[in-house]
C-alpha angles and dihedrals in degrees: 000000000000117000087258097066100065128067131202118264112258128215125035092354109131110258138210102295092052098042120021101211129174145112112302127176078190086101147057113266123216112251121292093022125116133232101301138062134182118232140150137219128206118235110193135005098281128146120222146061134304122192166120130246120187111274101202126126102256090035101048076095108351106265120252145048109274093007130143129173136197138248137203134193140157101221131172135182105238102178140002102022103172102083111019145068141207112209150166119211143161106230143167103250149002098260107100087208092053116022101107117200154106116315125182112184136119117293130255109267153078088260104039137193129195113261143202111197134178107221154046122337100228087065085066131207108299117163105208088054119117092233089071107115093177137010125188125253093232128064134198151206111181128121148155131060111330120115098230091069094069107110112206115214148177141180132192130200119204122182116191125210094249091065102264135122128224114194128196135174131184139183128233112213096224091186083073112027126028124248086243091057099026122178094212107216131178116275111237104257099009104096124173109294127212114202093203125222089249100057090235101130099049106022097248139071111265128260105247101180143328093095128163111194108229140167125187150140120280115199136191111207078294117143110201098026104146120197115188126196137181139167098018110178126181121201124187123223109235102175151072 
């Protein structure tokens, strides 16, 4: 998707004088990408959410009764990982606070796991919630600028006619396939995930349409903390 086709959250989202954010060749891309990346820097120690979601007729929200979609996005922490997060989602809304939905990024903390949450983006990814529905089995440590530190990820978010919501998340190995050719391949211990039509397994019923894609930076009272994207694509779900 081109620059034009995202907005800034709106609400309670942090703005720019919270979280620079914009387009830099200041930094490696992952394989396969070209001469920019998006990032976004806190500015201060505030707490809260900075983002885009697609702003497109059929995606502001994602058009159709009990439809998902899926997004993609090779993502890294750069600076500052302790308390904050980079991270893609599908949500119902474009408030940061109170846009509940599905969020797949890389957890809070100086060692860090890839996460899948059910929430609001402003909570952040923290892997010990009780909002997580799947960690990964490996952590990591690594950032800064090498290209190997780029995680490639992508969600998708199936809703099925009888009201409930299979999510599914898989890795690309950038070190073998490009993010602009990914082999998409299961995550170790992130298994496919069902949020039932009762609301048993997370707590909560599940979330069925009305979805805006979104990625962002999510920051702790945390000054220097540095989120870098590229290649985000966003996909609807049209059957069944």
């Amino acid at each position: 998707m081109a620059e034009a086709d995202w907005a800034e959250l709106t609400g309670t989202a942090l703005g720019s004088g919270e979280v620079a954010r914009g387009v830099s060749n200041a930094f490696t891309v992952p394989n396969g990408g070209t001469a920019f990346v998006f990032g976004f820097r806190s500015l201060t120690s505030a707490t809260g959410f900075a983002g885009l979601y697609v702003d497109l007729a059929n995606f502001k929200p994602i058009a159709g009764t009990n439809k998902g979609g899926s997004i993609r996005a090779a993502m890294k922490k750069y600076a500052g990982p302790a308390s904050s997060a980079p991270l893609i989602g599908l949500v119902k809304g474009t408030d940061p606070a109170t846009a509940e939905g599905y969020l797949l990024g890389l957890s809070e903390g100086s060692s860090y796991y890839e996460l899948l949450n059910k929430g609001v983006p402003s909570s952040g990814m923290d892997a010990s919630g009780s909002s997580v529905l799947r960690t990964s089995t490996s952590s990591y440590t690594d950032t800064g600028d090498a290209a190997s530190y780029w995680h490639h990820l992508r969600l998708d978010v199936l809703v099925n006619p009888h009201g409930e919501v299979v999510l599914n998340v898989y890795k690309n190995d950038l070190s073998a396939h490009a993010v602009t050719a990914p082999s998409w391949a299961a995550i170790t211990g992130m298994g496919s995930y069902t949020d039932d039509s009762l609301g048993v397994l997370s707590g909560s019923l599940p979330f069925l349409d009305g979805f805006y894609a979104v990625f962002g930076h999510y920051t702790d009272n945390q000054s220097g903390a540095v989120s870098l994207f590229d290649h985000v694509e966003v996909l609807r779900q049209t059957a069944p």
